[in-house]
C-alpha positions in Angstrom: 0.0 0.0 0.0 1.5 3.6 -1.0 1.8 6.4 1.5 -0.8 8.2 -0.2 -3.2 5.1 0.2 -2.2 5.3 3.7 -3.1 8.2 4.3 -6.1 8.0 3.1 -7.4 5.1 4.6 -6.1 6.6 7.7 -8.4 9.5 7.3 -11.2 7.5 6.8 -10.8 5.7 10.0 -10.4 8.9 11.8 -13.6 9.9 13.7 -15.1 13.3 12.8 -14.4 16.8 14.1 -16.2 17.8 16.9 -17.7 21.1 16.4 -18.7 23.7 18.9 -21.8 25.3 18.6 -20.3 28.7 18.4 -18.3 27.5 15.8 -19.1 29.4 12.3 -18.9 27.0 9.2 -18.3 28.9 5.5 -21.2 28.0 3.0 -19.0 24.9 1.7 -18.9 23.1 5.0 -22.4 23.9 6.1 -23.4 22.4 2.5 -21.1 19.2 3.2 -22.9 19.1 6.9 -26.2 19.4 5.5 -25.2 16.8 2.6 -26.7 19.2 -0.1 -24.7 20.4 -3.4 -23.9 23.8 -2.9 -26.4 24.7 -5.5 -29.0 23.9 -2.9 -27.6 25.9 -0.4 -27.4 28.4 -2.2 -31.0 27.9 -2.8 -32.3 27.1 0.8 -30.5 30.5 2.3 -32.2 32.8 -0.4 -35.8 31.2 0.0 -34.9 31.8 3.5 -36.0 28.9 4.8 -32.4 28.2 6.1 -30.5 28.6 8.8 -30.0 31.9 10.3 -26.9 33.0 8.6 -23.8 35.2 10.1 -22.4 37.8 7.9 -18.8 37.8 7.8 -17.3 40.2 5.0 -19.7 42.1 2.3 -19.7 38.8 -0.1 -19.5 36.2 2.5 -21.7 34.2 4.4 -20.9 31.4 7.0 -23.7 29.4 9.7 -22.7 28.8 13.3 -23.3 25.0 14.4 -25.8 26.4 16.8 -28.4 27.7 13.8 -26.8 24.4 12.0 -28.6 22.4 15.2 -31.3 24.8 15.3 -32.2 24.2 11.7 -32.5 20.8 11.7 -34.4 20.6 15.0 -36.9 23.0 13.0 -37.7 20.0 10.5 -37.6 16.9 11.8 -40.7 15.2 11.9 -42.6 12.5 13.1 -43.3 9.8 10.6 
């Protein structure tokens, strides 16, 4: 097995961040969070039926874990 193979299949086996809930997530991670393209949320923030969103510069966007948690909370539902 190459070092990159390694690597990778060390990575794998790693278990996943923990995130904080004040921790603020850019639009990409959120979207890999959610499991949605980034097309889609894209989508879900403008019909504004996302999570609330923090403002960080004039052109970009990122969502705390907390609103991440929030969010979801918001639309689970019973079967």
């Amino acid at each position: 097995m190459s070092k990159q193979q390694q690597q990778h299949q060390s990575a794998l086996n790693a278990p996943p961040p923990t995130l904080l809930d004040a921790q603020v997530l850019r639009l990409r991670e959120w979207a890999e969070l959610a499991g949605v393209s980034m097309r889609t949320a894209r989508r879900i923030l403008a019909s504004g039926t996302g999570p609330r969103i923090v403002q960080l510069s004039s052109k970009r966007v990122g969502i705390s874990v907390a609103a991440h948690k929030q969010w979801l909370a918001a639309r689970e539902r019973a079967s």
